[in-house]
N, C-alpha and C positions, 0 to 999 in steps of 0.2 A: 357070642364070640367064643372061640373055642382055640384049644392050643394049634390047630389046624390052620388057622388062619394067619396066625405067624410067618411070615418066610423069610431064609436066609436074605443077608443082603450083595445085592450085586452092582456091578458096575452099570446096568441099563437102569436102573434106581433114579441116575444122579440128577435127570431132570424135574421130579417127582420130587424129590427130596429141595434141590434149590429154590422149587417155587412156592413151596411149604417155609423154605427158611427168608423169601421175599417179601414175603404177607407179613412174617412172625419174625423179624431178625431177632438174631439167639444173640445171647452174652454172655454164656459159657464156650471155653475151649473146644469141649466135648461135642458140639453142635454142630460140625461143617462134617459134608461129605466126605470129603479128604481126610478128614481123622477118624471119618466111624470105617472108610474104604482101607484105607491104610491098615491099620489094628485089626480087621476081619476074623484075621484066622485067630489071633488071639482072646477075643472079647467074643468071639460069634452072636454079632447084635442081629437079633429078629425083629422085623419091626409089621405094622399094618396101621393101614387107614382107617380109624376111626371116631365117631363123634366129631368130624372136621378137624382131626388132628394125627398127626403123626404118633404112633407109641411104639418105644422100641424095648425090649429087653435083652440083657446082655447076658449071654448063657457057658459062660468062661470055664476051662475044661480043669480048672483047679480051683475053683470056687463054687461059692452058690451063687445063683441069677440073681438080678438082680435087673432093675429098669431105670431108665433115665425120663426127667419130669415131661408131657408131653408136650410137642412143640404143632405151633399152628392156632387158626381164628377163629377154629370152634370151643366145643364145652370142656374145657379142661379140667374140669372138677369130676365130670364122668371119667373124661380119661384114665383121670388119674385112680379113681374107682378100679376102673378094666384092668389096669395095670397090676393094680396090687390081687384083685380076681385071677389073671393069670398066674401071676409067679406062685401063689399061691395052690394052683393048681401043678406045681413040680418042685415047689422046695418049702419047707417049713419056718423058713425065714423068707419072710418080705420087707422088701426095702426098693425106694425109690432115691438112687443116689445120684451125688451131683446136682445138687436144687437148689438153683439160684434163688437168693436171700427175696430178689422181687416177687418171684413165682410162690416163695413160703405166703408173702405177705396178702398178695392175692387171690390165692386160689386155693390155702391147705384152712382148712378146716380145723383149729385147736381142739375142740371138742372129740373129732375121730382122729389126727394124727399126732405121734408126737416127731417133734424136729431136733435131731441134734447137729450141732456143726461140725464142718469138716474142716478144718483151716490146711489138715498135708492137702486136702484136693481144689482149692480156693487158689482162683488165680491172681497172676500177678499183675498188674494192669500199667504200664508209664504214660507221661507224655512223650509222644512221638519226637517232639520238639529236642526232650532232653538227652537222649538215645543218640542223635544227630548231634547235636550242640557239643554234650557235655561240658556245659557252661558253670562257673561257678567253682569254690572249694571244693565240695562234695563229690564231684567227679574228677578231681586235681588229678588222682591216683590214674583212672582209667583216660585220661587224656594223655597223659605221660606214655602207660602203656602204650596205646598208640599210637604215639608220635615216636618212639623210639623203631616199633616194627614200621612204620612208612620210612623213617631214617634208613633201618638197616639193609633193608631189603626193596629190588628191584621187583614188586609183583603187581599183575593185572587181576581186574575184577573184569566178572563176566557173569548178564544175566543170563540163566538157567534155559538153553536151547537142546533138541533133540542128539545134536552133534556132541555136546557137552554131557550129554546122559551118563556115557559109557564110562567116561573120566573121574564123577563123583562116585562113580558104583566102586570103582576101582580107589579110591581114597577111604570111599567106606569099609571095604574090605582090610584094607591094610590097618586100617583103625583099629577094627574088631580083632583083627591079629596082636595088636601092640595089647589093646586090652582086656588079649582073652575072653572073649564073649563067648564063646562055646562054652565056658566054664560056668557063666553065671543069666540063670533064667532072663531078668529082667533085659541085659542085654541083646542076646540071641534073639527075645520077640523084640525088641527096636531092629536089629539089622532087619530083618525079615519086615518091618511093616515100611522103614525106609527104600528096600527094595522095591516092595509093591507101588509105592508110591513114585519111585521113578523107573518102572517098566512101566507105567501107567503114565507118562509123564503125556501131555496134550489131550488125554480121556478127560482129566484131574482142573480143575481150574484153581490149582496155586500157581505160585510162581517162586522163582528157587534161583540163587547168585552163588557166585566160588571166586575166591581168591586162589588163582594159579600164581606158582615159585617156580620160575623156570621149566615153564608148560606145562608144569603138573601141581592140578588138584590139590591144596593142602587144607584148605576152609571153603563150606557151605551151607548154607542155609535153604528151608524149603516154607513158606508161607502165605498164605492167605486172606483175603479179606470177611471178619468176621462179622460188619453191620456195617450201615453207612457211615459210621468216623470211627470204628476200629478193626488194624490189622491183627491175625495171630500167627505166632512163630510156632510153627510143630515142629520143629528141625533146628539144632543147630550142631554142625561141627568142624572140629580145628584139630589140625596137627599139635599135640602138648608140648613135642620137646622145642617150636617155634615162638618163642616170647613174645607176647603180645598178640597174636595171631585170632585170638578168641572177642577181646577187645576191638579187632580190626575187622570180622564176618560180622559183628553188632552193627556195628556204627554204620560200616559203608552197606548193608543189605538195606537196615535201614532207611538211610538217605537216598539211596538210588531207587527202592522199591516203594518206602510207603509214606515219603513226607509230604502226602498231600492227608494222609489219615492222621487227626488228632489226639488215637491212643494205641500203644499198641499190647496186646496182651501177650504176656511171654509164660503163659500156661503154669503150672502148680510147679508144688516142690517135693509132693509126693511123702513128706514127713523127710526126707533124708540131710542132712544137718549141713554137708558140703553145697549140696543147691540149694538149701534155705540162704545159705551165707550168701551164697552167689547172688544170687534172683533178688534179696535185699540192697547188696552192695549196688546197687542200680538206682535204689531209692524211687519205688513205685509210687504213682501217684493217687492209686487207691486199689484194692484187692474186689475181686467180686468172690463175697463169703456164698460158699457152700453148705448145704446140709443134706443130712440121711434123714430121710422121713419112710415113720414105719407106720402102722394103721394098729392104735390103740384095741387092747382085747375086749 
């Protein structure tokens, strides 16, 4: 196998990729088409067949490469070899990141790798149940919220159709204005991978809902199904100066979109201490730990 073999990834991909993730469902965020399609220009994941698995590496235009653990029913233990053989072959740091705690246990070898964990990149994981319900003390607070925005305001929900595209691109925009995303990296690649994913919208097999205020766009969400009983949220956004409104695209996306699935993953926190706070106040029902695994010298 050779760096040749590698190729960018593209939208003709996605039926290749889905039935690779049908055989093998992922349990990481990072695993569904929609997120690697999404982040493209960002992350530039290269991926090829082989050993009966999927191997991608992600070759990020302000970082070193780096690869994700391989997914699929073949030799993963070779994969995992080729992987680290590649990146190897263009950066002097190798690292296979984002590796689920199962995948350590299974398939890394102690003796050649060592594993450290990731917990900013460890997802969040709820029950579905709770998300919808907010049952209990512990959600008093985010129930209140809610109830106060269904009190104050006259708004409709609406799942995510081709006609509704134009509406959320245009809420996103205005978004990125209020929060100066131009100014700061990490935002500019979210608006750019949000767009992609909804001029893509009917390619893409998420599904995606908005709360409209008076016909217009203020909350939406974009997500998909990540195994047979877990959905993942890749998307969430709300107008801020509208109280309660962020409480309100949870719950009702939630209930309208995934309360047939028994958990739902609401993706990392990236180490940043305001979505740490956030992502906890939800009170998860268990995190799927991450690690960076490197190939001992």
């Amino acid at each position: 196998m050779s760096p040749s073999d590698f190729k960018p990834l593209g939208i003709e991909d996605k039926a290749l990729f889905e039935r690779f993730f049908h055989e093998d469902p992922p349990e990481t965020s990072e695993w569904t088409f929609t997120n690697l399609f999404m982040w493209r220009h960002h992350y530039r994941p290269h991926w090829v067949e082989n050993q009966g698995c999927l191997l991608m590496v992600f070759r990020p235009k302000d970082g070193p490469p780096y690869g994700l653990p391989p997914v699929g029913k073949g030799e993963k233990e070779k994969g995992l070899a080729l992987l680290c053989g590649e990146i190897a072959g263009i950066s002097g740091e190798i690292r296979i990141c984002r590796v689920p705690e199962s995948f350590v246990t299974a398939h890394v070898d102690p003796s050649l790798y060592a594993c450290l964990p990731d917990r900013d990149n460890s997802d969040y994981v709820y029950l579905a149940r709770d998300l919808i319900r907010l049952s209990g003390n512990k959600y008093h607070r985010k129930k209140n919220h809610l109830n106060q925005f269904v009190k104050r305001y006259d708004f409709e929900y609406r799942p995510l159709d081709i006609n509704l595209v134009e509406c959320v691109l245009d809420m996103q925009e205005a978004w990125c204005q209020m929060r100066e995303c131009m100014a700061d990296p990490d935002l500019l690649a979210e608006d750019y991978a949000i767009h992609e994913a909804l001029t893509h919208f009917g390619e893409l097999s998420y599904r995606g809902g908005a709360i409209l205020i008076e016909g217009r766009v203020e909350a939406f969400s974009l997500g998909e199904a990540l195994n047979e009983d877990t959905a993942v949220i890749h998307i969430e956004k709300a107008n801020p100066l509208i109280n309660g409104l962020y409480a309100a695209i949870n719950q009702i996306f939630c209930r309208e979109a995934w309360s047939s699935y028994t958990y739902i993953n609401r993706e990392q926190d990236k180490g940043v201490e305001g979505l740490r706070k956030a992502k906890e106040s939800y009170y998860p029902h268990h995190m799927v730990n991450k690690y960076t695994v490197t190939p001992k010298r």
